[in-house]
DRENTORKOL-3810 file (N, C-alpha, C; in nm, 4 decimals):
REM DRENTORKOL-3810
@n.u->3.6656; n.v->-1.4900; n.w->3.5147; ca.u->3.8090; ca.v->-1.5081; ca.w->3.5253; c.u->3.8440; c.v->-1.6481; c.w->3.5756
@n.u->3.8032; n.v->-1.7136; n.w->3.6372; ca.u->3.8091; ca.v->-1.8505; ca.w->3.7189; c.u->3.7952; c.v->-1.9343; c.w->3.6604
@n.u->3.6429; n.v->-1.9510; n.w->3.5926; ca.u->3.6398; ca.v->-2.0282; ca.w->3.4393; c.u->3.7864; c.v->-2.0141; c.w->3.3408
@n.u->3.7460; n.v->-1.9450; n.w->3.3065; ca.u->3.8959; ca.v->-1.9265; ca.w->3.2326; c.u->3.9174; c.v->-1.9859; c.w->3.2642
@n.u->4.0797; n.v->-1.9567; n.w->3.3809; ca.u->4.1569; ca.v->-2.0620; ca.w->3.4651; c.u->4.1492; c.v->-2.1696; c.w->3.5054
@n.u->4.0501; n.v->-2.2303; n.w->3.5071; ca.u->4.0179; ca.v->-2.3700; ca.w->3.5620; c.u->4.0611; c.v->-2.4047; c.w->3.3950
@n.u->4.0518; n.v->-2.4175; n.w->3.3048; ca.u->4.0414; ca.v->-2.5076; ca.w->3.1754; c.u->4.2574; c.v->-2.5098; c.w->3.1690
@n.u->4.2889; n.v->-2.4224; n.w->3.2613; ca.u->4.4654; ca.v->-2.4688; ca.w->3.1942; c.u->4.4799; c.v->-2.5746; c.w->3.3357
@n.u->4.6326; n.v->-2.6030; n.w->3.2487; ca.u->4.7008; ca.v->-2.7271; ca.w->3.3318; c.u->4.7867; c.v->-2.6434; c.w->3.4068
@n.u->4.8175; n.v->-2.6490; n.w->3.5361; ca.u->4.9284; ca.v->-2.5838; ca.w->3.6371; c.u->5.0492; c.v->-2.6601; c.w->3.6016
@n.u->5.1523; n.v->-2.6546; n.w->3.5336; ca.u->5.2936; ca.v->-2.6987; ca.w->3.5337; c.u->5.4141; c.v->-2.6354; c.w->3.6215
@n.u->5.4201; n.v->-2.7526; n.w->3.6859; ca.u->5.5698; ca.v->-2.6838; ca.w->3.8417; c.u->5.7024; c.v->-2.6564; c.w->3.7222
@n.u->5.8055; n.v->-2.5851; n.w->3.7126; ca.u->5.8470; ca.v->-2.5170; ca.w->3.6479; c.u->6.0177; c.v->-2.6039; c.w->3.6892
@n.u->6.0294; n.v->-2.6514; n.w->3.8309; ca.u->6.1140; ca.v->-2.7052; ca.w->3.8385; c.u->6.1227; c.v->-2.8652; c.w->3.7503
@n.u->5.9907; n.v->-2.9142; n.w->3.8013; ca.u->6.0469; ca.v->-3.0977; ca.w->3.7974; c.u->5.9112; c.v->-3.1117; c.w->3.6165
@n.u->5.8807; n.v->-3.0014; n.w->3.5655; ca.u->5.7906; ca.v->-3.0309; ca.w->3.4549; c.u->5.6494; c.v->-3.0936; c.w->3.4781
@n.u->5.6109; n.v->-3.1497; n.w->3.6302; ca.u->5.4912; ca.v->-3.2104; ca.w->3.5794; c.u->5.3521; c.v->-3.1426; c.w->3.6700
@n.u->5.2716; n.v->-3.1434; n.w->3.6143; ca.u->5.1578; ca.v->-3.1254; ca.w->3.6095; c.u->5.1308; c.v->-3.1189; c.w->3.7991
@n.u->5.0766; n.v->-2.9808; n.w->3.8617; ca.u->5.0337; ca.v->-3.0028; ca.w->3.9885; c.u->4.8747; c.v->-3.0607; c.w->4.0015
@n.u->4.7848; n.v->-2.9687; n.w->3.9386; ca.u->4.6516; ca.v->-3.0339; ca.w->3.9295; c.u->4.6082; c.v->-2.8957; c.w->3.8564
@n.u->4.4475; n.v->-2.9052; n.w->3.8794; ca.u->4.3615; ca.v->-2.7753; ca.w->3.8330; c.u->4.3061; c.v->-2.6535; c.w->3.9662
@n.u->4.3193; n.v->-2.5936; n.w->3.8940; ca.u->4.2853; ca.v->-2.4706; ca.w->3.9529; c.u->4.0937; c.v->-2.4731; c.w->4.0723
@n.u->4.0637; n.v->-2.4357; n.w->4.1559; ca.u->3.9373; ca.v->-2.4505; ca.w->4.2411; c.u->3.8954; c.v->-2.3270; c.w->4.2759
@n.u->3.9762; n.v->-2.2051; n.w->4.3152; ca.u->3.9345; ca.v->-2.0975; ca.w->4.3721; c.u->4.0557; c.v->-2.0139; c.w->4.3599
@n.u->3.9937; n.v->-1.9029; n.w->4.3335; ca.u->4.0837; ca.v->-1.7829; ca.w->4.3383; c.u->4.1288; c.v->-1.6981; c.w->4.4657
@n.u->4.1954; n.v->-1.6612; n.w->4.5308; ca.u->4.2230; ca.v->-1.5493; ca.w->4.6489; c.u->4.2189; c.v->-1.3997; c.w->4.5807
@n.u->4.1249; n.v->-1.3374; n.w->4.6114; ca.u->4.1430; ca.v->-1.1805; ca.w->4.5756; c.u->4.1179; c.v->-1.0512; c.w->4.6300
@n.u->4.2354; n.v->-0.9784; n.w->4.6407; ca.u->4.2423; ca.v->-0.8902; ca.w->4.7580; c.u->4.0943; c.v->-0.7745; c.w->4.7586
@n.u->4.0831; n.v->-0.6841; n.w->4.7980; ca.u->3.9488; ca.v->-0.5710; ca.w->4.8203; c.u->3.9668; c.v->-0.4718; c.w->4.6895
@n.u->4.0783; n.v->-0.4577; n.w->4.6471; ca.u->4.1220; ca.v->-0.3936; ca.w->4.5360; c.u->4.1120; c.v->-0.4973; c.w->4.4213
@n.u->4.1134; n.v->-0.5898; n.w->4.3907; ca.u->4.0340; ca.v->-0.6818; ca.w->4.2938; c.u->4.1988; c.v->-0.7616; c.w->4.2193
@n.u->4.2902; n.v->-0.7640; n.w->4.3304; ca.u->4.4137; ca.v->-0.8282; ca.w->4.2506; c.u->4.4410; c.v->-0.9406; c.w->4.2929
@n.u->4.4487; n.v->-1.0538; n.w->4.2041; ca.u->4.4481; ca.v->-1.1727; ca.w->4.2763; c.u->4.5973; c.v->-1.1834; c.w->4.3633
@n.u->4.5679; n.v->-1.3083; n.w->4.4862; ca.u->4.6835; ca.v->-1.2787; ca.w->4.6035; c.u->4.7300; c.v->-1.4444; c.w->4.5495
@n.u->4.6093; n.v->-1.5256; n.w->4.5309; ca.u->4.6504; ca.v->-1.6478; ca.w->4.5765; c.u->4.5832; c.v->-1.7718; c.w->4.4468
@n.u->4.6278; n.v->-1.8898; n.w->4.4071; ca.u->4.5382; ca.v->-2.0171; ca.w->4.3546; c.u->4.5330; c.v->-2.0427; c.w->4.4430
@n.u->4.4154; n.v->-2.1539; n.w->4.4657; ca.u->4.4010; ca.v->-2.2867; ca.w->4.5698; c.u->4.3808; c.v->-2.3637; c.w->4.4369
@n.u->4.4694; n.v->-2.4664; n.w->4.4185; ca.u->4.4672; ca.v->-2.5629; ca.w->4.3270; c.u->4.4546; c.v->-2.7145; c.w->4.4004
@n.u->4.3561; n.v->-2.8428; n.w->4.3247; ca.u->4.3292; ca.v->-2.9256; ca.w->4.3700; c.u->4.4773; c.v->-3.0284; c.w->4.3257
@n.u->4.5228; n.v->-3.0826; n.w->4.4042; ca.u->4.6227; ca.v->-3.1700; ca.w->4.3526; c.u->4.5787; c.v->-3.2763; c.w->4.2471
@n.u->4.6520; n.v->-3.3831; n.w->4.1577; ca.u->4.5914; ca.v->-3.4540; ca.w->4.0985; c.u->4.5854; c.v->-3.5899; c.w->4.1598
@n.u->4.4655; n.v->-3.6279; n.w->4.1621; ca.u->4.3595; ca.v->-3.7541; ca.w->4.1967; c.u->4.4864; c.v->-3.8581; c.w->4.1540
@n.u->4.5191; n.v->-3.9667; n.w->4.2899; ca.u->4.5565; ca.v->-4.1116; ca.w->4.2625; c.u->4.4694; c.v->-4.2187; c.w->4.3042
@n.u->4.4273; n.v->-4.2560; n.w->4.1927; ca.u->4.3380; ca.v->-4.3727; ca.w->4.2095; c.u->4.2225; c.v->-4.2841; c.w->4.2457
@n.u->4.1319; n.v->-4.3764; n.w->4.3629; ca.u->4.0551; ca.v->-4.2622; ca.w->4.4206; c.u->4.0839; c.v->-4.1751; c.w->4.5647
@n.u->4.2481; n.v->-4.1558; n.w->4.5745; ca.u->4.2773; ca.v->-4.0743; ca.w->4.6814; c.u->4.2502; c.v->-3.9661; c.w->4.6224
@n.u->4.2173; n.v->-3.8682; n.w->4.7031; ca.u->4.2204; ca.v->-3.7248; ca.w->4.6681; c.u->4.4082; c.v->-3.6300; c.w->4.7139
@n.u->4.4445; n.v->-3.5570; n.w->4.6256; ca.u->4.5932; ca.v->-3.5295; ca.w->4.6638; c.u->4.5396; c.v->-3.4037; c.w->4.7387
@n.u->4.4853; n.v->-3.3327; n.w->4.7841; ca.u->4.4366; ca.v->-3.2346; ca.w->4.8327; c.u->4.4609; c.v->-3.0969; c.w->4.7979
@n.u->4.4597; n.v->-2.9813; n.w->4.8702; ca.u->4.4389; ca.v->-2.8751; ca.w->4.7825; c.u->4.5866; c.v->-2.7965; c.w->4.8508
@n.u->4.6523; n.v->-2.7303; n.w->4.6946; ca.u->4.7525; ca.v->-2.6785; ca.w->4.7324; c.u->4.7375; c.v->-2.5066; c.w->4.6964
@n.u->4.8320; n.v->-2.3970; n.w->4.7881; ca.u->4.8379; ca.v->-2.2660; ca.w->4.7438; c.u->4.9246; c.v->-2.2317; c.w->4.6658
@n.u->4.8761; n.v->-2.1587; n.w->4.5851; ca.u->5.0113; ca.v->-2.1048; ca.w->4.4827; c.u->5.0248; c.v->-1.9528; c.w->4.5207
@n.u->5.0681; n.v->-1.8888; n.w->4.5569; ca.u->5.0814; ca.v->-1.7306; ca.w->4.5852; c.u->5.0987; c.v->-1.6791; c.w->4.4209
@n.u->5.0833; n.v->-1.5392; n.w->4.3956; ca.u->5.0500; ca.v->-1.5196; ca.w->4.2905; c.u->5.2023; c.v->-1.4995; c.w->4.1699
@n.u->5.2918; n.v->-1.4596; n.w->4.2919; ca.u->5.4449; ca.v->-1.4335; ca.w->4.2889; c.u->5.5054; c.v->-1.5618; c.w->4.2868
@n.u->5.4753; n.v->-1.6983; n.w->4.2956; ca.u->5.5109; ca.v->-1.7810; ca.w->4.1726; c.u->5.5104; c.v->-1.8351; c.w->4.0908
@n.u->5.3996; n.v->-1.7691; n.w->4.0128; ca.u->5.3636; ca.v->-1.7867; ca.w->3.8824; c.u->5.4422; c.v->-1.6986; c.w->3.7906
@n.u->5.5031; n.v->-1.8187; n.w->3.6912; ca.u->5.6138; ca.v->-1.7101; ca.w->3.6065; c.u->5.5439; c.v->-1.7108; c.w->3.5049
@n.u->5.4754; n.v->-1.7628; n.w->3.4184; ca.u->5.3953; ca.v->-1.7432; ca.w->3.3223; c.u->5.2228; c.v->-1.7987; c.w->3.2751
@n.u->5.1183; n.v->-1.7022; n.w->3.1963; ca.u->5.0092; ca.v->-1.7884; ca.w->3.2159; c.u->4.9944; c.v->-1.8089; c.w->3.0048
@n.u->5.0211; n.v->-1.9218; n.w->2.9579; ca.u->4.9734; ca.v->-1.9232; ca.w->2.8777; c.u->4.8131; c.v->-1.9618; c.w->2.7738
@n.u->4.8199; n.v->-2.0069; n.w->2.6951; ca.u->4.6752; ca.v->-2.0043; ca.w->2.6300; c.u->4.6391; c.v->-2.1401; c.w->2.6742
@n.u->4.6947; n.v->-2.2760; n.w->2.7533; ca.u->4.6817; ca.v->-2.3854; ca.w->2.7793; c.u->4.7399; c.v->-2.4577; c.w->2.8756
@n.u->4.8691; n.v->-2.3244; n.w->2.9515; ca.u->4.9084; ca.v->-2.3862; ca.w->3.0576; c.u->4.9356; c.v->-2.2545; c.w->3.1640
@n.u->4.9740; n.v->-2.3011; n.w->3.2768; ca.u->4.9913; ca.v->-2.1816; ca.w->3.4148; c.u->5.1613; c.v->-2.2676; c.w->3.4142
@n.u->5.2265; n.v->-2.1990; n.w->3.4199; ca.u->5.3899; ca.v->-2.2407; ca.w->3.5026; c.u->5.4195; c.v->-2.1523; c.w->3.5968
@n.u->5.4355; n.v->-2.2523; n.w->3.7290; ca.u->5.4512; ca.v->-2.1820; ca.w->3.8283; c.u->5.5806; c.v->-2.2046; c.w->3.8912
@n.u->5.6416; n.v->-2.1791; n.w->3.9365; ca.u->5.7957; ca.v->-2.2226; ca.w->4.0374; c.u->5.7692; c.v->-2.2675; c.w->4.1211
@n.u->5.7547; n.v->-2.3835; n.w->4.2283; ca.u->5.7362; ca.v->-2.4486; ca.w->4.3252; c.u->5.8227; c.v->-2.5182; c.w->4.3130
@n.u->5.8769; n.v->-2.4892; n.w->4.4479; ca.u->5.9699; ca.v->-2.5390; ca.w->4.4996; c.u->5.9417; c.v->-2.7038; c.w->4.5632
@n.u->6.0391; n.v->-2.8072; n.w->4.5735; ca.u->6.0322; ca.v->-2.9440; ca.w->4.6040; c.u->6.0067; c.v->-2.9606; c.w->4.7726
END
């Protein structure tokens, strides 16, 4: 499942652009995911560090992208 997910692009749903890729999944004892930890995207060679997405704002997962609602 992770594989998978790592190959789409996370798109913020408000401002259109790209948060980063996907690193690790959160998943509860019952096997439902809670959480992304997504890596922000790389400037230069800063690292943007790693952000959470809860699973409740993700409004859609398509065949090449994740859109999530995050807020500014």
């Amino acid at each position: 499942m992770l594989s998978d997910l790592q190959d789409k692009d996370i798109i913020n749903l408000i401002d259109g652009k790209k948060i980063g890729s996907i690193i690790d999944i959160l998943v509860d004892d019952k096997g439902s995911v809670k959480e992304l930890s997504v890596q922000k995207k790389k400037f230069l060679f800063f690292s943007g560090g790693v952000f959470k997405i809860k699973w409740d704002m993700i409004d859609k997962i398509g065949k090449d992208v994740i859109l999530v609602n995050v807020g500014s």
